[in-house]
Structure formats: C-alpha cells, structure tokens
C-alpha positions as CSV (number, residue, x, y, z in Angstrom):
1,X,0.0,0.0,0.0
2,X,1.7,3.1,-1.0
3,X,-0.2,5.8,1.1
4,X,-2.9,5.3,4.2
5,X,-4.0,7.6,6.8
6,X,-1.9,7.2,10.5
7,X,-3.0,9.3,13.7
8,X,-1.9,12.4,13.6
9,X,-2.4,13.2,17.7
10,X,-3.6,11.0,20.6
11,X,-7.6,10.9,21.0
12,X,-9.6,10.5,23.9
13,X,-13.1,10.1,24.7
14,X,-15.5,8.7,27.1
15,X,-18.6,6.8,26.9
16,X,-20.8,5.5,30.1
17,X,-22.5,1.8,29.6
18,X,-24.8,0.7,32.2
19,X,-23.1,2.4,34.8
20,X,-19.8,1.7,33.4
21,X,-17.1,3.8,32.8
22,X,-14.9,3.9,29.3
23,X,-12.3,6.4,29.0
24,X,-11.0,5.3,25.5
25,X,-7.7,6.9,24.4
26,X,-6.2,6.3,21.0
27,X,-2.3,7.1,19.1
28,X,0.2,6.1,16.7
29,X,2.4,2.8,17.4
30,X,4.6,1.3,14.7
31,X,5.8,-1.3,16.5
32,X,4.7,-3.9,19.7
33,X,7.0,-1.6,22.0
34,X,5.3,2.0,21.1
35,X,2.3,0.0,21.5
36,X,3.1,-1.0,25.1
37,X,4.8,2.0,26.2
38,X,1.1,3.9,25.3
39,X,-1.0,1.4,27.0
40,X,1.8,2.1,30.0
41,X,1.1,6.2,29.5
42,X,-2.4,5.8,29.7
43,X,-2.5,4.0,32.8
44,X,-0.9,7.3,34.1
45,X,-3.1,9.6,32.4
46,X,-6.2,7.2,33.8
47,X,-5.5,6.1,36.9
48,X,-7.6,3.7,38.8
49,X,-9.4,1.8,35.9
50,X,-10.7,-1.8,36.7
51,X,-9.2,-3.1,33.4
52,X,-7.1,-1.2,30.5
53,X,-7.6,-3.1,27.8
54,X,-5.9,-2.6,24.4
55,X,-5.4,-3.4,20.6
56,X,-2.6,-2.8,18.1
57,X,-2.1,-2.8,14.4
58,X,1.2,-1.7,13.8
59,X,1.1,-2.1,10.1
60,X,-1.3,-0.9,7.2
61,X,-5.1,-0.9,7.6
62,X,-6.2,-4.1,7.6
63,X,-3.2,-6.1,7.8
64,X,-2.1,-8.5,10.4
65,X,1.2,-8.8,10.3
66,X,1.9,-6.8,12.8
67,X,-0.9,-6.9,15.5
68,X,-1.8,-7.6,19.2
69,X,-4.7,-7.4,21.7
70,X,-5.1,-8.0,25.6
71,X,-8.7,-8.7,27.6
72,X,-7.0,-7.3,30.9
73,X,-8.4,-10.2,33.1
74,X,-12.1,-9.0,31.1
75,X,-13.9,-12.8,30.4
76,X,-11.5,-14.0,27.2
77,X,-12.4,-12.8,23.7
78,X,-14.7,-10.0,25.5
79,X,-12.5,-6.8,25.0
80,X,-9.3,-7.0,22.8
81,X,-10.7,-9.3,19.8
82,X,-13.7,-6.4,19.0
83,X,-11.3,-3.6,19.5
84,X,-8.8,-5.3,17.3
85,X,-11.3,-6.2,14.4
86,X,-13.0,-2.5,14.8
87,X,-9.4,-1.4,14.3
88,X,-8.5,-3.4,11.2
89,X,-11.8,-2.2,9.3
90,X,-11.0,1.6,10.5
91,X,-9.1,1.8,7.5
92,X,-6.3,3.9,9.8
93,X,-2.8,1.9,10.2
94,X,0.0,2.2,12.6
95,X,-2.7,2.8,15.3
96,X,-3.3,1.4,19.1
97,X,-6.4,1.9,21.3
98,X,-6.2,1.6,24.9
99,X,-10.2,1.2,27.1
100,X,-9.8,1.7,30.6
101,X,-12.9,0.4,32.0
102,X,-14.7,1.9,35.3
103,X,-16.7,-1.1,36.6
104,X,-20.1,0.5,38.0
105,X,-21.4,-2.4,39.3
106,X,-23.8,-4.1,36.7
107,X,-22.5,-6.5,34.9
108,X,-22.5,-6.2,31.2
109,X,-22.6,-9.9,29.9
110,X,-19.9,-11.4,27.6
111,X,-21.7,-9.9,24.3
112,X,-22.3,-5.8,26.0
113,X,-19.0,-6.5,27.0
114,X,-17.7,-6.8,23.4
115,X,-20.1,-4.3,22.0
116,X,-19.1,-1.4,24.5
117,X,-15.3,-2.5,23.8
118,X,-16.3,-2.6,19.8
119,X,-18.3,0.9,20.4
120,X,-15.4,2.8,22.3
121,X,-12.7,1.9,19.8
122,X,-15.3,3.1,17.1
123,X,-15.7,6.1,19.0
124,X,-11.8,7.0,19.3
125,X,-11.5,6.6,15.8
126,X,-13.9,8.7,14.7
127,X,-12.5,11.7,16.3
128,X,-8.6,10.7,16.1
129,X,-7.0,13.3,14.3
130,X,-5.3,11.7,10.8
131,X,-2.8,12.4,8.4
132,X,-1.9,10.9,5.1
133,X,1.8,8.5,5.4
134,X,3.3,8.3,1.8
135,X,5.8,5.8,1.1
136,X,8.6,7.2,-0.7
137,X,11.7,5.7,-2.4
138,X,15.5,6.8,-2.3
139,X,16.1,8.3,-5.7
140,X,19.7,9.9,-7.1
141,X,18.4,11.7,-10.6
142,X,21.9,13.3,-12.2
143,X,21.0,15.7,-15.0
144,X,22.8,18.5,-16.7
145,X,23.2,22.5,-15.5
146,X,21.0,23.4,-18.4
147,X,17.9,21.3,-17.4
148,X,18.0,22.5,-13.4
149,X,15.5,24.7,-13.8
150,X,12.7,22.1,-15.6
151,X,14.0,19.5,-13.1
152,X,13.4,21.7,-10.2
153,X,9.6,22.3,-11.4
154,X,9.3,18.4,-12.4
155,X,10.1,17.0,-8.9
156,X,7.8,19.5,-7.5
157,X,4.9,18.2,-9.4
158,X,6.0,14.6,-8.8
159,X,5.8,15.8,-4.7
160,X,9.2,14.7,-4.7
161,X,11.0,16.0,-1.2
162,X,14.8,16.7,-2.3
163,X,17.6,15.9,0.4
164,X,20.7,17.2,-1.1
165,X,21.9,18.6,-4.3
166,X,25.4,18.8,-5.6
167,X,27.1,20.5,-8.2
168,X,29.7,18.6,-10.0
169,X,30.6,17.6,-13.8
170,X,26.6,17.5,-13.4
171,X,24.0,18.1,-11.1
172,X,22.9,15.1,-8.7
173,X,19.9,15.8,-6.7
174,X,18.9,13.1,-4.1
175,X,15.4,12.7,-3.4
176,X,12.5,10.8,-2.0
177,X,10.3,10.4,-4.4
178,X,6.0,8.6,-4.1
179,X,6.7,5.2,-4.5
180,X,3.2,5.3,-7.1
181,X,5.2,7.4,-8.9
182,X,8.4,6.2,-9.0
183,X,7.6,4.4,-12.5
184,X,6.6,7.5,-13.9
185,X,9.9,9.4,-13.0
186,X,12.3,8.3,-15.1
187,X,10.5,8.9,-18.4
188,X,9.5,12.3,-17.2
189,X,13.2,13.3,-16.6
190,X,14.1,12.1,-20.1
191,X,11.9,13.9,-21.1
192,X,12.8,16.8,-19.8
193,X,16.3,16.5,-20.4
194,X,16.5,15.6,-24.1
195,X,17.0,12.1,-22.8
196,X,20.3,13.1,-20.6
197,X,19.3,12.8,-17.2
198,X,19.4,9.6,-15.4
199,X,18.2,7.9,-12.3
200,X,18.9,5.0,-10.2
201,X,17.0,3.8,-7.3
202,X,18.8,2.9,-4.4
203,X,16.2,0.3,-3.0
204,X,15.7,2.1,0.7
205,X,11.8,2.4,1.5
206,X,11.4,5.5,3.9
C-alpha cells in the first residue's frame, strides 16, 4: 500500500454503559514496543481503571502482520478481539487503542461487553486526528546544468522531497520520491532533459 491515513495526535473520549465507565484513548504505534509504552502512559493519564484493555495494528489498515490485543483479566475474547477487528476495518494503520474500563457495578454480559469495547474503539476513531503517510523511495536523478531549472519544477509536481543537491561535472539531486510514482519518474526526466538525465533507485523504502 503506497499511502494510508496514520494518527496524527492521541484521541480520547469517554462513553458510560450501564453504569460503566470507558475512557477510550487512541495514538500512533509502529511497532509492539510503542504499543506497550502507550498502554503504560495511559495508565498514568487514567489512573484507577478496573481493566485497560488494548489493541494494536502496527502495520497498514487491515493487515495482520503486525498486530496484538489484551482482555485485561475482562472474560477472554470479551474486549481486545472487538477492538482489534473495529481497528482493522477503521481503514487507519499504525494505530493502538487503549479502554480503561470503570466497573459500575452491573454486569454487562460477555456480548455488552464486546459491544461497548467494539463501540469505544469506534468512537476513538472517529474523532482521532489523521494524516496521510506516503511511502517514498530513495532516488539519485543526475541531469545537466541546463535542465535544473525544468527538473526543479518536475520534482515539484511529482511531490518529490529533495535531500541534497550537488554541483559537480553535473547536477545530482537526491530525493524521496511517491513510491506510485516512481515508474513514472524516469521517463518524465528524459523527457525533460532531451533524454540526458538519469536515475537510479537505491532500493531504501522510507
């Protein structure tokens, strides 16, 4: 997947079941150790839950390569699963939700159990604050003096971010270029450089 929407900010918000208590808080985690250290931060930030309960994907929406859950001693398959598969159809990657649950004295059964836990997540989600990550590709384009100028205004169309660019024999810019359209580049800077310019791909995804 070459761009997807990540959490820009961490979102909070809190929803009352029954008499129970959900203070639902959610952020960015790209991998199981950002994960864990949020779930530890929110445990300071809402002190005195009955359960934090929590799910991860730490990879692209919808994929489970990188992913993990936890009931919190909540009856098994009651609390991380549904905020795990609400997560995963969000269509937000890179993203954890902690639920710290306020018990309030009525039980909820196993299935209000899942649906407040499925409901808070929702609700985190909807408000959570997101922002667009682009994969981009390491990219040295070398071209000629005469052809800066069209380069410049190229890359800037392609939304290409340039690192560095040196002046030798030629020019060699060094960018990070879309990965979607990386394909396209190449003929576009022949193009504008009479067929010239060249560029190689150094194989780092950023």
């Amino acid at each position: 997947m070459d761009a997807y929407r990540i959490p820009a900010a961490v979102a909070e918000v809190e929803d009352v079941v029954r008499r129970s208590r959900f203070v639902t808080r959610a952020g960015r985690a790209t991998s199981r150790e950002e994960a864990v250290r949020f779930v530890r931060e929110t445990r300071e930030r809402v002190p005195g839950a009955t359960h934090y309960c929590w799910a991860y994907n730490a990879g692209e929406p919808g994929s489970t390569a990188q992913v993990g859950m936890s009931d919190a001693g909540e009856p098994h398959g009651t609390a991380g699963r549904p905020m795990l598969h609400t997560l995963l159809h969000s269509g937000v990657g890179e993203v954890v939700v902690v639920c710290a649950r306020y018990y309030g004295g009525v039980k909820l059964g196993t299935g209000g159990l899942a649906r407040a836990y499925a409901a808070g997540a929702k609700h985190v989600l909807e408000v959570c604050p997101t922002v667009e990550k682009v994969e981009r590709r390491a990219v040295v384009v070398t071209v000629a003096y005469e052809a800066v100028r069209r380069v410049d205004r190229l890359l800037k169309d392609f939304g290409a971010t340039v690192n560095e660019r040196t002046f030798g024999a030629d020019v060699q810019y060094r960018i990070l270029c879309p990965s979607h359209r990386l394909e396209d580049l190449a003929p576009a800077i022949a193009e504008a450089t009479g067929g010239r310019g060249r560029v190689a791909e150094d194989n780092t995804t950023v």
